[in-house]
C-alpha positions in Angstrom: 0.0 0.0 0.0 2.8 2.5 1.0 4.5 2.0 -2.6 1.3 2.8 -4.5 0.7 5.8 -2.1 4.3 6.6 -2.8 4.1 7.1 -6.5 0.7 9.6 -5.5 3.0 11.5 -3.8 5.3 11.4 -6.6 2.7 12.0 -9.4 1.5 15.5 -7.4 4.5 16.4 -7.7 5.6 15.7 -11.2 2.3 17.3 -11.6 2.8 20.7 -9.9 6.4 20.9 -12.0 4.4 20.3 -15.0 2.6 23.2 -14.3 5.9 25.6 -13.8 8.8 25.0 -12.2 8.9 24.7 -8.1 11.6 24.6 -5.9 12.4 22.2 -3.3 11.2 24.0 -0.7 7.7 24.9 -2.5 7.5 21.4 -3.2 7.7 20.3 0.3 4.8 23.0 1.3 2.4 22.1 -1.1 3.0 18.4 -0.4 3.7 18.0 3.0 -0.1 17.4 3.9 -0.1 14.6 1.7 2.8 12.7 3.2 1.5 9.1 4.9 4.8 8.2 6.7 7.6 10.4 8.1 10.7 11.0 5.2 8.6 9.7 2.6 8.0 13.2 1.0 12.2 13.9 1.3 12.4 10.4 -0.5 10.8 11.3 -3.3 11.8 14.9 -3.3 15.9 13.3 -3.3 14.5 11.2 -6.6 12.9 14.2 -8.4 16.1 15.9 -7.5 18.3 13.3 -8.7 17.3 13.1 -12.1 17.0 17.4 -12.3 13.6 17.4 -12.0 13.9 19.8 -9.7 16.6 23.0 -10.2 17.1 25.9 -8.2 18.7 27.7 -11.0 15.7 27.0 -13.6 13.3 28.3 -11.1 15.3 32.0 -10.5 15.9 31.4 -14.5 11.8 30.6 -14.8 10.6 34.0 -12.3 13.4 36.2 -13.9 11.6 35.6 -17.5 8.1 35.9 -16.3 8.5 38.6 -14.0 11.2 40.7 -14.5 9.6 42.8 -17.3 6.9 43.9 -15.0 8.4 44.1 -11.5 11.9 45.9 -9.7 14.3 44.0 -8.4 13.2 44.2 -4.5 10.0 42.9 -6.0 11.4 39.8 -7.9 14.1 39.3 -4.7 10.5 38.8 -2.1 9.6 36.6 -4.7 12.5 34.5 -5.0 13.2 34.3 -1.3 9.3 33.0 -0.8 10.6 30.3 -3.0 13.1 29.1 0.0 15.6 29.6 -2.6 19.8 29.9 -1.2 20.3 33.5 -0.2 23.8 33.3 -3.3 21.3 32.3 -5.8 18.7 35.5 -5.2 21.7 38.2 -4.5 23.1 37.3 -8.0 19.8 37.0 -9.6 18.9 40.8 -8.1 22.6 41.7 -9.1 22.1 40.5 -12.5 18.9 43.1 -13.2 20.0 46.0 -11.2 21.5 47.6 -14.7 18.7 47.3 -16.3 16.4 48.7 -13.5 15.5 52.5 -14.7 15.2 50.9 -18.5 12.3 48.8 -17.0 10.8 51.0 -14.9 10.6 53.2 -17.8 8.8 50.6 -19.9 6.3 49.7 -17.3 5.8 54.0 -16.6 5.1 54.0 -20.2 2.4 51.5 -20.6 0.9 52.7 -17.3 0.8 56.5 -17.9 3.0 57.3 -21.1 3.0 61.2 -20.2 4.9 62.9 -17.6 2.8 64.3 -14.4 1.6 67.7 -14.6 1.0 68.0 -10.8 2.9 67.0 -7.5 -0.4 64.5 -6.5 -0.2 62.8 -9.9 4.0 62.9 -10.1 2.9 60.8 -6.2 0.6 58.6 -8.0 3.2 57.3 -10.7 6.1 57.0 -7.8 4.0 55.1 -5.7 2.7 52.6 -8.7 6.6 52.1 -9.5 7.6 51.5 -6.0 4.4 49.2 -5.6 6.1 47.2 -8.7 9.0 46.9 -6.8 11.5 49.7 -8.3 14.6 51.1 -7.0 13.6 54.6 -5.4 16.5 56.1 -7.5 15.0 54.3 -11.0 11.8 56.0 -9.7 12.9 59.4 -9.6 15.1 58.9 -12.7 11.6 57.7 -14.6 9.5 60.2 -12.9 11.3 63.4 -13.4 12.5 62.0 -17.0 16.2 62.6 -16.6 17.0 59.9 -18.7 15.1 61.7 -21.6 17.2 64.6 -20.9 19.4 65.0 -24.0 23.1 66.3 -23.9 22.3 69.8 -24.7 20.1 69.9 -22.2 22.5 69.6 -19.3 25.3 72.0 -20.8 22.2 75.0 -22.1 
């Protein structure tokens, strides 16, 4: 009985990672309640493991692609860490979009508002929907006051 029951527990999870990919840890929450004896869930979790069913790097890989158009990095690094992902694997995924931080922030500005604000309440509103999304306050302010726009001739006239 414990064998058939073992390959249930093995078959939600090779179900859930069908679905997207899941880390060990995430795993182990969503399954735990379905475990009938004590290390049978880490068993099966080793297995998955074994044969890279289950990858810590695909996962950060996995959130980076769907999220990091539409979020900051602060956003994306709560997300990875609720993923009981290793703290090295999150501080070099956060790394790896910090250069590219205002660029987004300006994309996600653009489809939000696409004009500059033409009061201090509404110049609030926008800062607050980027730092909602996660943004850097500096990317914010960078986006907001549009000194990226700002052409050369601008800063010497």
């Amino acid at each position: 009985m414990a064998t058939g029951f073992s390959l249930s527990l093995k078959g939600r999870a090779l179900r859930l990672l069908t679905a997207r990919e899941h880390s060990r840890a995430e795993l182990e929450r969503k399954l735990a309640a379905h475990e009938e004896e004590p290390g049978q869930l880490a068993k099966v979790l080793d297995e998955l493991q074994a044969k890279d069913f289950i990858s810590e790097s695909r996962v950060v890989e996995s959130v980076l692609n769907r999220r990091a158009s539409r979020f900051g990095a602060a956003r994306i690094r709560h997300e990875l860490q609720g993923k009981g992902l290793q703290a090295e694997a999150v501080s070099a995924a956060v790394q790896s979009l910090k250069g590219s931080e205002a660029e987004r922030a300006r994309g996600v500005w653009q489809k939000k508002f696409g004009a500059p604000a033409t009061d201090a309440a509404e110049r609030g509103k926008q800062m607050r929907f980027l730092a909602a999304r996660g943004f850097s306050s500096d990317a914010i302010r960078r986006v907001v006051s549009g000194v990226d726009e700002l052409s050369e001739d601008e800063f010497s006239g």
